[in-house]
Each structure stands twice: as structure tokens, then as C-alpha cells.
N, C-alpha and C positions, 0 to 999 in steps of 0.2 A: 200880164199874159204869161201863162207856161209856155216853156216849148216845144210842147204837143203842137200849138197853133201852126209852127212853122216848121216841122221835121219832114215835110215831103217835100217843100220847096229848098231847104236844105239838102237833105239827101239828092234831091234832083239837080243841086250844083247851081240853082238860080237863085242863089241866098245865102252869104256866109254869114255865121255867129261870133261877135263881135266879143260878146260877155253874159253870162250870166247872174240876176244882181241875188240869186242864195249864196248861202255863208259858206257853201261849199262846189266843190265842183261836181257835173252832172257826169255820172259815170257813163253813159252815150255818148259821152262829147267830152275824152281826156283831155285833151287839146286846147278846148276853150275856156280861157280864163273866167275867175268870179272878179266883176268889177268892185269888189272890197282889194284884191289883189293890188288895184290902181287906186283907189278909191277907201282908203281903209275904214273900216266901218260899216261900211254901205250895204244895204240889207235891206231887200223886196220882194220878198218868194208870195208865190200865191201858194192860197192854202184852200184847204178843205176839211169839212167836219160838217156831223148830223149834230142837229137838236131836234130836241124837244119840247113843250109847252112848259111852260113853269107849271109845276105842280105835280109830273108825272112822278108817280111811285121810284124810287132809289132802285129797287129791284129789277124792275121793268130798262132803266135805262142801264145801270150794270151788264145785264142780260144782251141789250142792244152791242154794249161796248163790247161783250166778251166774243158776241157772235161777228161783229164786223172784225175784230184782228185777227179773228180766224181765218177770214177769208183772207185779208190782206196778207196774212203770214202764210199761206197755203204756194209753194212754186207753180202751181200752174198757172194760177191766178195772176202772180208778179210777172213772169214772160206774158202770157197774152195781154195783159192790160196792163202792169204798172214800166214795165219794160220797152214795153212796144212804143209806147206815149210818154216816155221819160218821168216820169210821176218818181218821187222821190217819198214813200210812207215816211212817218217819221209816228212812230207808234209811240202813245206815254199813256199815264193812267188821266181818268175824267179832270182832276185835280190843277193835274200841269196844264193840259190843252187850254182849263178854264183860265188860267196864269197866262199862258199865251197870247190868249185873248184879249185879256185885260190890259197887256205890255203892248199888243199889238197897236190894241187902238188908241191908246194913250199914246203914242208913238205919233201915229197918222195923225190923231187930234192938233197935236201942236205944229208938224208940217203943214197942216190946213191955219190952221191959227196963224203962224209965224208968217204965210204969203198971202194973206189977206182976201183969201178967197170966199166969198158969200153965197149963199142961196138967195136967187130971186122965183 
């Protein structure tokens, strides 16, 4: 869960933040530790990214990438929404995000693996 979920109940003093489990700490909240700090290593950010179908044209998705980090790199844009809601962009080319992905869930895989957890 981001901490979008919990910044009103925070801000309104019915809630403190204990820790944050990204690799870094969240510039709305100097104060509050990353639990890698206690916890070295420790790494749980939620993430966000568009796809698309397999097969779309390379161009078409280029095109998609280049117009979204416009917006996300635009200031107005990062105050009213990436700001407001503590959203951390972390902008990279198609390549790395797909690198991410791949470390991501190979990562989650074996946490699920390792505590023996099954789908019924």
C-alpha cells in the first residue's frame, strides 16, 4: 500500500508512520524512517506502469513512453498529483522498467515459494 492510502489520517494526527518499506526515504515525510534502515535490505514499494498487448508496434509504445514522462516530468503535474499523494516517479527507459519487472517478481516468487503459500 502507498502512502497516499494514509496521508489524511496522518496529517490529521490519527496515525503515525512508523516506516516506509522503499529503498529510500519519502520526501513528505523526512522524519520517517525506511524500514531497510532497521531491516537492511528490506524493499516493498508499490509500483506503477502502463502496458500494452504483446505485439503493439515499438513505435506506438516509444510514442506512449515519451508522452507519459512528459507529463510526469511537467511541475505542475508533480505538485498537484505526484506531490500531494507522495508518489515517488522514478523515470527509466522501457528496457530497465522491463528489468524491474522481471527482478520484481522473481523476488515475490520465491517469498511466496519459501512460506508455502498456495492457491486454492
Amino acid at each position: 500500500m502507498g502512502p497516499s492510502v494514509a496521508l489524511s489520517t496522518v496529517k490529521a494526527g490519527k496515525l503515525k508512520m512508523l516506516g516506509f518499506a522503499s529503498d529510500k526515504r519519502v520526501p513528505q515525510f523526512p522524519d520517517v524512517p525506511t524500514i531497510a534502515e532497521t531491516v537492511p535490505g528490506y524493499e516493498a514499494s508499490v509500483s506503477f506502469g502502463l502496458f500494452a498487448p504483446a505485439g503493439t508496434p515499438a513505435d506506438i509504445v516509444k510514442k506512449v513512453n515519451a508522452d507519459v514522462e512528459q507529463i510526469v516530468n511537467d511541475p505542475d503535474f508533480q505538485k498537484k498529483y505526484l506531490e500531494r499523494f507522495a508518489v515517488q516517479p522514478v523515470p527509466h527507459s522501457l528496457d530497465a522498467f522491463a528489468d524491474y519487472l522481471r527482478k520484481d517478481s522473481s523476488k515475490w516468487g520465491e517469498v511466496i515459494k519459501k512460506s508455502g503459500v498456495t492457491i486454492e
